[in-house]
NUKOL-110254 format. One record per atom (N, C-alpha, C): atom name; y, x, z; residue number from 1; residue in three letters. Coordinates in steps of 0.05 Angstrom, whole numbers. Layout:
N
@atom: CA&Y: Y&X: X&Z: Z&n: NUM&res: ALA
...
This chain:
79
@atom: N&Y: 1912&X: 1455&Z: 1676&n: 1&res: UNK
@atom: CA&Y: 1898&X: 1449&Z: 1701&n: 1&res: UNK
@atom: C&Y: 1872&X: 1466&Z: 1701&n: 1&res: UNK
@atom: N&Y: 1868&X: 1476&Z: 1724&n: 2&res: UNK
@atom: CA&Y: 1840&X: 1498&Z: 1716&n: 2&res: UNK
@atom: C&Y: 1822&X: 1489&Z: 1731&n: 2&res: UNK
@atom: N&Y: 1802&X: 1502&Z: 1745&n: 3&res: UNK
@atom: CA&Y: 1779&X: 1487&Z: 1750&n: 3&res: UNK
@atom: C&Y: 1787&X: 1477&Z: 1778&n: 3&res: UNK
@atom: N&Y: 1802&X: 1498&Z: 1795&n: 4&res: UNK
@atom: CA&Y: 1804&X: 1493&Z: 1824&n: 4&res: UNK
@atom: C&Y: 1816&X: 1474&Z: 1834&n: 4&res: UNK
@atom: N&Y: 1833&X: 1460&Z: 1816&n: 5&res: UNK
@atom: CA&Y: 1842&X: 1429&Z: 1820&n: 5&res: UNK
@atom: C&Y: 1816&X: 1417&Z: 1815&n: 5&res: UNK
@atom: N&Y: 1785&X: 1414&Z: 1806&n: 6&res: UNK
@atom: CA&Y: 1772&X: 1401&Z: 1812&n: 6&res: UNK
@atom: C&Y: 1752&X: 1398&Z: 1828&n: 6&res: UNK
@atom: N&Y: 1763&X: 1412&Z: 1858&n: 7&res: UNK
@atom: CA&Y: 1750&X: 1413&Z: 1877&n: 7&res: UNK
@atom: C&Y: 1743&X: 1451&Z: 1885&n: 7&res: UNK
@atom: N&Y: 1745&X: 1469&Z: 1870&n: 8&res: UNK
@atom: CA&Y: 1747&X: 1495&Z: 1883&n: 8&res: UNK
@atom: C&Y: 1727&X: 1504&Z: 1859&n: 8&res: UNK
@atom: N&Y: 1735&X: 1532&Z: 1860&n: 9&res: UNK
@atom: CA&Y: 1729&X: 1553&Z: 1833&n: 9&res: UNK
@atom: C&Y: 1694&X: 1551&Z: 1843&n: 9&res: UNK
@atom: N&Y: 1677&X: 1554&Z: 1857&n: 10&res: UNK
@atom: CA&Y: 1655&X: 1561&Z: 1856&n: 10&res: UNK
@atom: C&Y: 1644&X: 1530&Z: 1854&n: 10&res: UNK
@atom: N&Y: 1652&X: 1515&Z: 1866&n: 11&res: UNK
@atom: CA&Y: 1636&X: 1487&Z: 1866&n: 11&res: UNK
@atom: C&Y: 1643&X: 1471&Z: 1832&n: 11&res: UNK
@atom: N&Y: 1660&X: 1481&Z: 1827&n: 12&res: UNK
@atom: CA&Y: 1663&X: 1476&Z: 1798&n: 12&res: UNK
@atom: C&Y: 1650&X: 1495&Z: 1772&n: 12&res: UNK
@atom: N&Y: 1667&X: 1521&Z: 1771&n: 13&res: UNK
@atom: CA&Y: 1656&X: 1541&Z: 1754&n: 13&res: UNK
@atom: C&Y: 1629&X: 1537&Z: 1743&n: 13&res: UNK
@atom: N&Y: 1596&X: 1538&Z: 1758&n: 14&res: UNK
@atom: CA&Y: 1573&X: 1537&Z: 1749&n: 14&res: UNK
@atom: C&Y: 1575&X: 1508&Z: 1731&n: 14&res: UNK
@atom: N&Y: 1576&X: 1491&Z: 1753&n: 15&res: UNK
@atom: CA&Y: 1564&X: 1458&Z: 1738&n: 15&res: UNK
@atom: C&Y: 1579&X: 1452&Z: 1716&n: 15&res: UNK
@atom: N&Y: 1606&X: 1460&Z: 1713&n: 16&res: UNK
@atom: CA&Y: 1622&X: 1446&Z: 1693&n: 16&res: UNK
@atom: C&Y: 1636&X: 1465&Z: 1668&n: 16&res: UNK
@atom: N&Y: 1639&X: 1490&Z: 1675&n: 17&res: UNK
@atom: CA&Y: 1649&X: 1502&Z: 1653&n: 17&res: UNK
@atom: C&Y: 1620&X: 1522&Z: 1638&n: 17&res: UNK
@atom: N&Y: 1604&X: 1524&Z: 1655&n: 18&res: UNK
@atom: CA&Y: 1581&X: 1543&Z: 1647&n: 18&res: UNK
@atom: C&Y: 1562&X: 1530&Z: 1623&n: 18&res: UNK
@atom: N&Y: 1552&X: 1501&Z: 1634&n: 19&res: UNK
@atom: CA&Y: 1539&X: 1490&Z: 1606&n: 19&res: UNK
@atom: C&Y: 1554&X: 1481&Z: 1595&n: 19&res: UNK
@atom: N&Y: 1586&X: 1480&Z: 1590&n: 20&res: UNK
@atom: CA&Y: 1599&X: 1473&Z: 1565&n: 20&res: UNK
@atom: C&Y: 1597&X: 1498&Z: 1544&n: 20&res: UNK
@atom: N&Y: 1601&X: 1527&Z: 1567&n: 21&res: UNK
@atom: CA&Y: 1599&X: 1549&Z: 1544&n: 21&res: UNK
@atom: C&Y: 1582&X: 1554&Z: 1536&n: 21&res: UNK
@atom: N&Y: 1558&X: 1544&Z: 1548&n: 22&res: UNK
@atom: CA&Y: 1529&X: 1557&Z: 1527&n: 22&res: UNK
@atom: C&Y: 1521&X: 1531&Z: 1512&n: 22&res: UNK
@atom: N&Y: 1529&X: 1511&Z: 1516&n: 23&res: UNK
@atom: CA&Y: 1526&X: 1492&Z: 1493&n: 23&res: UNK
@atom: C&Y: 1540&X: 1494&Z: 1469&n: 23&res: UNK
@atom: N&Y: 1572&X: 1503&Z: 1469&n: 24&res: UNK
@atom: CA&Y: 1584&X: 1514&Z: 1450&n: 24&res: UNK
@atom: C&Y: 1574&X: 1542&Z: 1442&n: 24&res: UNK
@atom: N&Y: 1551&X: 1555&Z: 1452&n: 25&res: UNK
@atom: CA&Y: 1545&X: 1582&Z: 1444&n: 25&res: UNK
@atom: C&Y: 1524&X: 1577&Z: 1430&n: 25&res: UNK
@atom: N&Y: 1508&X: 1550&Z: 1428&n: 26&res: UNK
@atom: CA&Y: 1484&X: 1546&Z: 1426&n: 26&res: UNK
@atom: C&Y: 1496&X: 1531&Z: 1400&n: 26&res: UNK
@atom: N&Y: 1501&X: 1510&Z: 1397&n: 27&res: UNK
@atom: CA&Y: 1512&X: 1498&Z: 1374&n: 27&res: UNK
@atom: C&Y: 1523&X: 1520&Z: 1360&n: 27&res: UNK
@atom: N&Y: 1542&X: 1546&Z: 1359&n: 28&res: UNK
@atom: CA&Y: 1557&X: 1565&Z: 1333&n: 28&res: UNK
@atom: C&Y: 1525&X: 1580&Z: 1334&n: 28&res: UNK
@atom: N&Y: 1504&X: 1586&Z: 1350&n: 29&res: UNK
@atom: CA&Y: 1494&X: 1616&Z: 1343&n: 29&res: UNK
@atom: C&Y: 1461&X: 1604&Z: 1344&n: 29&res: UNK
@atom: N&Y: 1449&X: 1575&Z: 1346&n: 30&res: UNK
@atom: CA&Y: 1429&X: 1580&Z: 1357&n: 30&res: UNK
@atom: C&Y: 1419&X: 1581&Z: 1388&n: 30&res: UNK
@atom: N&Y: 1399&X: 1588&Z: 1386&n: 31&res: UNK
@atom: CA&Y: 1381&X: 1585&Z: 1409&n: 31&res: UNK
@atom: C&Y: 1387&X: 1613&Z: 1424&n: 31&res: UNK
@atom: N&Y: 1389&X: 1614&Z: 1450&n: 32&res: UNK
@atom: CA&Y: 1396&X: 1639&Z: 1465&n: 32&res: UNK
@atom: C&Y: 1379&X: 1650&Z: 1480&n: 32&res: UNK
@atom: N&Y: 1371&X: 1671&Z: 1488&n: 33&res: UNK
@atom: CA&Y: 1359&X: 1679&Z: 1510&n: 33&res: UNK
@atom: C&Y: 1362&X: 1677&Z: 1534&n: 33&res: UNK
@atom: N&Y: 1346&X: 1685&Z: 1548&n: 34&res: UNK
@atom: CA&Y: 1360&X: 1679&Z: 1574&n: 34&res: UNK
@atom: C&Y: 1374&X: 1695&Z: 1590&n: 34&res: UNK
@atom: N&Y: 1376&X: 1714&Z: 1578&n: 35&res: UNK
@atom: CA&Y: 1398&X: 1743&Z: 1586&n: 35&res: UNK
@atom: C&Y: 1428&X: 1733&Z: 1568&n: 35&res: UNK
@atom: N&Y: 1415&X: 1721&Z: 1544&n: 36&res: UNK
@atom: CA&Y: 1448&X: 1718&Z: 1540&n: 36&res: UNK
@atom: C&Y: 1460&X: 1694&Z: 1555&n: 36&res: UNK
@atom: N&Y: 1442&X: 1665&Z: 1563&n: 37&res: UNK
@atom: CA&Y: 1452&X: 1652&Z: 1580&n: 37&res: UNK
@atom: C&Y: 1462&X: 1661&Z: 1610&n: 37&res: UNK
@atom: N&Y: 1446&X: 1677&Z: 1622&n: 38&res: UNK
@atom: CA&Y: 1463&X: 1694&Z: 1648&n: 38&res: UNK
@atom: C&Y: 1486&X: 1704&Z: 1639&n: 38&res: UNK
@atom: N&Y: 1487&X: 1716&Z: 1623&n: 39&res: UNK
@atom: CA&Y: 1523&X: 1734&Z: 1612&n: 39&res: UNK
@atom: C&Y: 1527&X: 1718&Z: 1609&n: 39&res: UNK
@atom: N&Y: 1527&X: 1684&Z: 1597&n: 40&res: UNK
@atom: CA&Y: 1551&X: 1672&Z: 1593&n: 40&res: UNK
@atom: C&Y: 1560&X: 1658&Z: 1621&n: 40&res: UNK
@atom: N&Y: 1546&X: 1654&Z: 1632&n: 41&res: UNK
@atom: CA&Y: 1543&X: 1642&Z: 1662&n: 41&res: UNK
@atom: C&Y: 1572&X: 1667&Z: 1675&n: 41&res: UNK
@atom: N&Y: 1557&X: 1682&Z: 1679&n: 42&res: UNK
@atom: CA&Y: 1578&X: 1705&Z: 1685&n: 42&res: UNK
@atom: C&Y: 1606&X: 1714&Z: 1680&n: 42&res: UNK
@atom: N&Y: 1602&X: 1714&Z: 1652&n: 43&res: UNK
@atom: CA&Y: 1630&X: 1708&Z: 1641&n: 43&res: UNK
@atom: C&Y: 1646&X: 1683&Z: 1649&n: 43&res: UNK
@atom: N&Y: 1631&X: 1666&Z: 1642&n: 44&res: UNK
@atom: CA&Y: 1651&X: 1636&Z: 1656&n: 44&res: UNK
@atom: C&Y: 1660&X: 1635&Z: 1676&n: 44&res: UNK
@atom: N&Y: 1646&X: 1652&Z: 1695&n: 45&res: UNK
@atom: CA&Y: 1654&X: 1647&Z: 1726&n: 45&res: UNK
@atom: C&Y: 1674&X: 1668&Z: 1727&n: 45&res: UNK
@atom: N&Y: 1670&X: 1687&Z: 1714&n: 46&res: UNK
@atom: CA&Y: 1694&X: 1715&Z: 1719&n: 46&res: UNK
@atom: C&Y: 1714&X: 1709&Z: 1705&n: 46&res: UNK
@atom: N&Y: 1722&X: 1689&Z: 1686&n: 47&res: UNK
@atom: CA&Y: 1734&X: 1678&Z: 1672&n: 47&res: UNK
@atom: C&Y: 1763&X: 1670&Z: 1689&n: 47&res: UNK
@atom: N&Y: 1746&X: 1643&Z: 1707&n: 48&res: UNK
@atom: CA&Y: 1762&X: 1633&Z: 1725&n: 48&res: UNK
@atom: C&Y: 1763&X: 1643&Z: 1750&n: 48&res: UNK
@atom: N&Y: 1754&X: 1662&Z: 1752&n: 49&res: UNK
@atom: CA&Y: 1761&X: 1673&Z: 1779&n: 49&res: UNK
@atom: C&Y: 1789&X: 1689&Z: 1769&n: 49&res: UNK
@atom: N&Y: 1785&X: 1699&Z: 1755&n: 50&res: UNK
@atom: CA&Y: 1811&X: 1725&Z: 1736&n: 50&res: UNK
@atom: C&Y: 1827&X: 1704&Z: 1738&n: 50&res: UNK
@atom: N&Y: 1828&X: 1678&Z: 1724&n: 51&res: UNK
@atom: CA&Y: 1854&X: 1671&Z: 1723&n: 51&res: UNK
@atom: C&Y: 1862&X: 1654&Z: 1748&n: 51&res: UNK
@atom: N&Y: 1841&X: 1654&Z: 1760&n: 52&res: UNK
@atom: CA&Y: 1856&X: 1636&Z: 1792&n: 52&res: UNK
@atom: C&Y: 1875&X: 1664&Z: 1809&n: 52&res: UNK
@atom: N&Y: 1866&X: 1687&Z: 1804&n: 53&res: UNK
@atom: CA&Y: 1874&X: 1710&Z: 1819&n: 53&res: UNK
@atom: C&Y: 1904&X: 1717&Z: 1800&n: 53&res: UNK
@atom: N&Y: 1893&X: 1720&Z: 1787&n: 54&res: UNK
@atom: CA&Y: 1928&X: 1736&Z: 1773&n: 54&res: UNK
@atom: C&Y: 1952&X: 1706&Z: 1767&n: 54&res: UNK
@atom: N&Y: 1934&X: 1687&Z: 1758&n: 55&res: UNK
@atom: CA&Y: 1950&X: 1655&Z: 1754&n: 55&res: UNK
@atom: C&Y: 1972&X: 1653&Z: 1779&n: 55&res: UNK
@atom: N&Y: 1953&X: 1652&Z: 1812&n: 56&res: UNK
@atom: CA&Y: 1971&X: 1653&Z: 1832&n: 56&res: UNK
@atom: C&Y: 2005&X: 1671&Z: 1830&n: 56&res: UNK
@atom: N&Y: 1997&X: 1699&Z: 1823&n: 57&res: UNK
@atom: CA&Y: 2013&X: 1717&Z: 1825&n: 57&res: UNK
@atom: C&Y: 2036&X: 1711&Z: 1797&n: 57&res: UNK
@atom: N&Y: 2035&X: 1704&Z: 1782&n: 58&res: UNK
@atom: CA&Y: 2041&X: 1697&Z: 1763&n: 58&res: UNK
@atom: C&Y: 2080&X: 1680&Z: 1767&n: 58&res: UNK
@atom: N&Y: 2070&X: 1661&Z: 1790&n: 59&res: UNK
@atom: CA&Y: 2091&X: 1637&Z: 1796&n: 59&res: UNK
@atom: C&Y: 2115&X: 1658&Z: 1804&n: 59&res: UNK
@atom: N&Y: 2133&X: 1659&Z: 1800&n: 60&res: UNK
@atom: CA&Y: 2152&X: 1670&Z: 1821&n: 60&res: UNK
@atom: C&Y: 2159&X: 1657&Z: 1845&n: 60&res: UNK
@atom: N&Y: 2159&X: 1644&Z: 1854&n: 61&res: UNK
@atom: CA&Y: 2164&X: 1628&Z: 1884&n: 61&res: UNK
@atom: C&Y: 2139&X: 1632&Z: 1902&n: 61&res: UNK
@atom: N&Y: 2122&X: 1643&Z: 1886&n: 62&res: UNK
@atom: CA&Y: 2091&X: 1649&Z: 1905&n: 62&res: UNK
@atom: C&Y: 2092&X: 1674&Z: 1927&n: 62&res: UNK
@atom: N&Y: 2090&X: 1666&Z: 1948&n: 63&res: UNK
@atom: CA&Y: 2098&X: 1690&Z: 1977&n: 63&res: UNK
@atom: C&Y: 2097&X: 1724&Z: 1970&n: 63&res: UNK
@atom: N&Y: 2077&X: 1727&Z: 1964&n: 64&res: UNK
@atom: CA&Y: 2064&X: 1754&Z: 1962&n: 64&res: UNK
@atom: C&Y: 2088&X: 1758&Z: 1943&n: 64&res: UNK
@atom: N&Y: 2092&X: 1753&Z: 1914&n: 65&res: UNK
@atom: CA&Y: 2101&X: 1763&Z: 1897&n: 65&res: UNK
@atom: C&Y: 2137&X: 1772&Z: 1907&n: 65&res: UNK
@atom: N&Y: 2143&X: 1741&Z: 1922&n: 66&res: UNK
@atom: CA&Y: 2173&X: 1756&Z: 1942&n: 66&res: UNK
@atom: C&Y: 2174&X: 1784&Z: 1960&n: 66&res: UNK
@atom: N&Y: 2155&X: 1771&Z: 1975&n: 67&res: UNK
@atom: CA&Y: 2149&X: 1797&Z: 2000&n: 67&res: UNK
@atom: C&Y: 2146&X: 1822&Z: 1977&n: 67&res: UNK
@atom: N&Y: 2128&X: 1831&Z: 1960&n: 68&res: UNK
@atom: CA&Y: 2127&X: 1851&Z: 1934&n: 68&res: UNK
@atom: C&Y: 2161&X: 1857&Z: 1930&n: 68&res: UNK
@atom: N&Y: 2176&X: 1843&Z: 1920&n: 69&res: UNK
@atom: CA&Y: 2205&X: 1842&Z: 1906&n: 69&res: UNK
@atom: C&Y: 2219&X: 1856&Z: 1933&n: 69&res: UNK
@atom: N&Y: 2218&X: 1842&Z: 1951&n: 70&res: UNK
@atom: CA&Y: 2235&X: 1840&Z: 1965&n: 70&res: UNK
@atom: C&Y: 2233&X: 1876&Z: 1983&n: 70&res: UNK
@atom: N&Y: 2197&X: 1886&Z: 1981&n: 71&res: UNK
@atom: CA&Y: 2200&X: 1908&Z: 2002&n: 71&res: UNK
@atom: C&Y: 2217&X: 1926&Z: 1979&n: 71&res: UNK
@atom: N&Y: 2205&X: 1921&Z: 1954&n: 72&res: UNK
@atom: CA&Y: 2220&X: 1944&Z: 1924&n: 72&res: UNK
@atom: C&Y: 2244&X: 1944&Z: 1928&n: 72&res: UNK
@atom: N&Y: 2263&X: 1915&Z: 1933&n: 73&res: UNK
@atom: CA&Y: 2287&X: 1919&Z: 1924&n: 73&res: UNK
@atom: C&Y: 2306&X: 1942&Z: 1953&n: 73&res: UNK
@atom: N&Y: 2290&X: 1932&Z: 1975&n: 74&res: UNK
@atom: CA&Y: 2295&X: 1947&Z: 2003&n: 74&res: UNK
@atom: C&Y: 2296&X: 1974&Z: 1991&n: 74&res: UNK
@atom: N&Y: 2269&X: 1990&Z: 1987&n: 75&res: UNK
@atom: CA&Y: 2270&X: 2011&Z: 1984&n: 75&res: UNK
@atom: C&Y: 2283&X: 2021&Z: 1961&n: 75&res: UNK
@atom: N&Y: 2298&X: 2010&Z: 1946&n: 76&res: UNK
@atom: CA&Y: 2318&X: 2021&Z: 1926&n: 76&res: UNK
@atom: C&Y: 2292&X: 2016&Z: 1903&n: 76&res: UNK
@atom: N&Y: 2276&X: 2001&Z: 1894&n: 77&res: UNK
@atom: CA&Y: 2260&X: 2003&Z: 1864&n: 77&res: UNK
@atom: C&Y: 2276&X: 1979&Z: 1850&n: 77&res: UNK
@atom: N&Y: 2282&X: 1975&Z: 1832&n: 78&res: UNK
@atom: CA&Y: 2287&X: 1956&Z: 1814&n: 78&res: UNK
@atom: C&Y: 2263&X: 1948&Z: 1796&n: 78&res: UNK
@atom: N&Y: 2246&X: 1917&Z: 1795&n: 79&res: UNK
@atom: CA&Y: 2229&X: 1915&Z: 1776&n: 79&res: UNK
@atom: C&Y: 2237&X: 1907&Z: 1755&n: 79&res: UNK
């Protein structure tokens, strides 16, 4: 289950996965800066955006990825 089942990637991402990673970054390494807390912020959020984007594509019964198959197999491509 990823974040966007808990109400959508941006209203989740910051509040709920961001201070879990810098609390887990803070507990293995210490005290952080505040440049390394922005990069983790950042990372978290690019995290779940990457996998909400490619996750979709991923399903086979997901539209795009037919319509994809379907113009290849038209024009003679085999994937």
């Amino acid at each position: 289950m990823g974040l966007n089942n808990l109400g959508g990637h941006p209203q989740t991402a910051r509040p709920l996965l961001a201070p879990m990673v810098e609390a887990a970054a803070e507990a293995h390494h210490g005290l952080l800066s505040s440049a390394e807390r922005e990069r983790l912020r950042a990372l978290s959020a690019a995290t779940e955006d990457v996998g909400l984007f490619f996750g979709g594509d991923i399903f086979i019964a997901f539209g795009a990825v037919l319509l994809m198959q379907g113009f290849f197999a038209h024009n003679g491509t085999a994937l």
